[in-house]
C-alpha angles and dihedrals in degrees: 000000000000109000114232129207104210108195147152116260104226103181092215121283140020117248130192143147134152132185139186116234087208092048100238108174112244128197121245096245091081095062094044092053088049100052097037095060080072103054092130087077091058132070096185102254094111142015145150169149143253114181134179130217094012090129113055098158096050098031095133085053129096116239114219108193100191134179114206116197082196158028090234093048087044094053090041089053091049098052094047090050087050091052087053121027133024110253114219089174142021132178160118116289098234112237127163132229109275119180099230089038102087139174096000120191123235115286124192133157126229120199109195153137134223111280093249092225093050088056101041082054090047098048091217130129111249090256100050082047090061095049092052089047082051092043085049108045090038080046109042107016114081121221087004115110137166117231087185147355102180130132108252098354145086148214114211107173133154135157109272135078123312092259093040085056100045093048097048089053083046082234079176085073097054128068128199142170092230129030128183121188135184130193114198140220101174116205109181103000127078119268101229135136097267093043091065121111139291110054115201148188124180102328109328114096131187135196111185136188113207127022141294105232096181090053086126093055100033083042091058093039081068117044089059090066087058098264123127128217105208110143105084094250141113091213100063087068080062094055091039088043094055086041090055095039099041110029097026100033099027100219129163121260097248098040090050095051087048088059083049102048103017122180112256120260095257089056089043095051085048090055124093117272095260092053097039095061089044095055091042098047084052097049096045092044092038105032098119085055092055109121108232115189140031124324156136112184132168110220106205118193137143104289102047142295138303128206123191143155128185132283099265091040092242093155117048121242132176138190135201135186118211111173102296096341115101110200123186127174150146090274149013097244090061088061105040090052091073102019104034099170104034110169096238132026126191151164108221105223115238112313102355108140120228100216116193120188135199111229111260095032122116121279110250116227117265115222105204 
């Protein structure tokens, strides 16, 4: 008799984010019972957490997440950061003893803004300052890395499972408008403790199920505009690339995930003529952005939330509407366990990008 292996398929990682378009501040709990109904996607070896408006009193202040693997690391980044920023706050990022989470490195949080002095010397924006701070320290300290740098948000991320995570940084303790989660199986990057998604810059966060296969091309993109890959991951070119399309760049939403996830060259030649210019003008100035390869990712930032998958729909993704909260998730059953009776349910098409807004942001542009 013929022996069978009857098993999931699990189709890689665990994705899943909500927000509130008021802004009403939600506990952590929410976002640890989500991801955890699809622990079948994980193995432990990475999880973890992006929240918004989780800092009020120091909401003008940078926020530097940052894991030490030692004392020596931790002393070289400070005095780095001394010699450039003025420091408001400095401390520990309380977390409490959980038994799968092992060996942690030290973790401590920075709020702070730009020396004035440094960055008139600099001519940066301030912006563009903290991303070559983060470039640097990621770069040139080793065993120092920045979860986050973001205004008002943060990164917490190990390797465990998601509620073994979300209980060792206390998450029931935070709350937040918008929350994004991830849950890894790594294929063919290491599982450690940097690796872990989500992978930040300023304030975007992503957290991506499936794998970038045109990392070498997006990776040297770039590299050309002044930004480092250094942490062993396709996924980090996704957060660097949103930070170069939509901050740099300043394009809208729609037009930037289009670069991302463009339509392929036969669909573009079938559109009408207006359309048509447009997709092609994106594809021939943003082809070494273009995303190759299976995926579904969330992007969190400070205006809202952003779903999409790829543009043959290789990884599932799934979005909800609940009043003024937005969910999206690897699958419906993330959502449904903290949200069972949303008002619309729906599965975005490839490459269809789910946008969620704050109120009182700026409309993004709609490309019809």
């Amino acid at each position: 008799m013929a022996n069978y292996r009857f098993e999931k398929d699990i189709s890689g990682c665990s994705l899943t984010g909500f927000m509130s378009r008021n802004r009403h501040r939600i506990s952590g709990e929410d976002i640890i019972v989500s991801i955890c109904n699809m622990n079948d996607r994980c193995n432990g070896l990475g999880a973890g957490y992006a929240a918004y408006g989780i800092y009020p009193e120091h909401k003008d202040y940078y926020a530097f997440h940052m894991l030490f693997n030692d004392i020596k690391c931790k002393e070289q980044t400070e005095h780095f950061l001394n010699e450039n920023f003025a420091i408001k706050v400095e401390e520990e990022i309380p977390t409490q003893k959980t038994r799968s989470i092992v060996n942690p490195p030290i973790l401590w949080r920075y709020f702070a803004r730009a020396d004035e002095d440094r960055l008139r010397e600099s001519e940066l924006e301030e912006d563009d300052f903290v991303v070559d701070a983060v470039m640097r320290i990621n770069a040139t300290i080793e065993g120092a890395y920045v979860m986050s740098s973001g205004k008002n948000m943060g990164a917490f991320k190990a390797v465990g499972y998601p509620e073994d995570v979300g209980i060792f940084y206390r998450l029931d303790e935070y709350k937040a408008w918008t929350w994004i989660s991830h849950g890894r199986f790594p294929t063919n990057t290491p599982g450690w403790w940097g690796g872990a998604h989500p992978f930040t810059l300023l304030d975007w966060a992503i957290v991506h199920n499936g794998e970038i296969s045109s990392y070498g091309i997006n990776k040297r993109y770039l590299e050309m505009f002044g930004y480092h890959c250094t942490l062993m991951t396709d996924t980090e070119v996704t957060a660097y690339l949103f930070d170069l399309l939509l901050r740099k760049h300043k394009l809208p939403i729609d037009v930037a995930v289009l670069a991302l996830a463009s339509p392929f060259w036969v669909q573009i030649d079938h559109l009408s003529n207006t359309k048509k210019e447009l997709l092609r003008a994106i594809r021939l100035v943003y082809g070494s952005a273009l995303l190759n390869g299976p995926f579904s990712f969330i992007l969190g930032h400070n205006g809202g939330m952003i779903g999409l998958n790829d543009r043959i729909k290789l990884r599932p993704l799934v979005a909800a509407k609940k009043n003024d909260m937005l969910y999206i998730a690897s699958e419906e059953a993330g959502i449904r366990e903290i949200c069972p009776d949303p008002d619309k349910v729906w599965m975005p098409t490839a490459g269809e990008p789910v946008i969620g807004e704050l109120r009182g942001e700026r409309e993004c542009l709609k490309v019809s």
